[in-house]
C-alpha positions, 0 to 999 in steps of 0.5 A, a space after each residue: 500500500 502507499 500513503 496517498 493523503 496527509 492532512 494535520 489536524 491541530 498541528 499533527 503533521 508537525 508534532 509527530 515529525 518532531 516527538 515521534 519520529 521514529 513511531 511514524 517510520 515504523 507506520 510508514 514501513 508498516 503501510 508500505 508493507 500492507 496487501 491491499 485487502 478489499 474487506 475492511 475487516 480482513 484489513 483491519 485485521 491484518 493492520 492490528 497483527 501487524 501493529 501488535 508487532 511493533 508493540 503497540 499496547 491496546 489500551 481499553 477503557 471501558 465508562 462508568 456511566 453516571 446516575 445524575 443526569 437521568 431522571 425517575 430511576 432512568 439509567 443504564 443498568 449495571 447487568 449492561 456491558 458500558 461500550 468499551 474505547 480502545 486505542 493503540 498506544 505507544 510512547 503517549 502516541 495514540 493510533 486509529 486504523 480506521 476502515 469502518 463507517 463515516 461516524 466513526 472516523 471523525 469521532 476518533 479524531 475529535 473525540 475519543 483521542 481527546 479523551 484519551 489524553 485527557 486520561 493520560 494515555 497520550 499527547 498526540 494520534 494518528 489516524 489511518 483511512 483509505 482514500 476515496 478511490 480505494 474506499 470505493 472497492 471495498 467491499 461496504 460502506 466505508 468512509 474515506 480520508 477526502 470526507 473526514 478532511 473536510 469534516 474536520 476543516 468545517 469543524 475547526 479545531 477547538 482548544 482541547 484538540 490535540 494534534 492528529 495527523 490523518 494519513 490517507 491509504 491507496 494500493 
């Protein structure tokens, strides 16, 4: 596979090249390395075998959700599994290798690597989605690198973003 799209968000470009340099040559041989699979599963797949290689620790946080906003005893129940946040980690950078629906993307940038720093996992993230050309022969509704770059430019960045720098994938 080939890197066919940077765009930085809050600075990400830069910040990566310059604290973690060397994280980021090992994703870049990582993708360089990647078939080009038309299942966004099996690829997923295939990126976190390969990711787990490079000893990147899944770090999983699962909610406790609070009683105080529901009313009239409204609340999850407690026999209900909380949806679990997973993220990469290595050396306070978080990774997302993202082949999934359209929500999910912009939400792993402006939302769960936030919370993710702000639990003290990590300082900067990365992100990995397929450009539109190599989304349209996947099989499914995947999303692609153009569409978050523009959710993310209407956006705009907020004072606790943190630095994200989004790479777009093509075969």
């Amino acid at each position: 596979m080939i890197i066919a799209g940077l765009y930085s968000f809050n600075n990400g470009h830069e910040a990566i090249e310059k604290e973690y340099s060397v994280e980021l040559a090992e994703l870049k041989a990582l993708i360089a390395d990647m078939k080009p699979l038309k299942s966004p599963v099996r690829l997923n797949n295939a990126f976190h075998e390969k990711r787990t290689q490079g000893l990147w620790q899944i770090l999983r946080i699962v909610p406790e959700y609070s009683r105080d906003y529901t009313r009239d005893g409204q609340y999850a129940n407690e026999d209900v599994e909380s949806i679990s946040h997973e993220l990469a980690v290595k050396n306070r950078l978080g990774l997302e290798i993202e082949f999934g629906k359209p929500p999910s993307m912009v939400y792993s940038t402006a939302a769960k690597m936030t919370i993710f720093r702000n639990l003290g996992h990590i300082d900067a993230g990365i992100e990995i989605v397929p450009i539109k050309s190599f989304a349209k022969q996947m099989s499914g509704g995947v999303s692609y690198f153009e569409q978050i770059v523009w959710d993310l430019e209407q956006r705009g960045v907020s004072n606790i973003d943190i630095p994200v720098l989004i790479i777009g994938v093509a075969e």
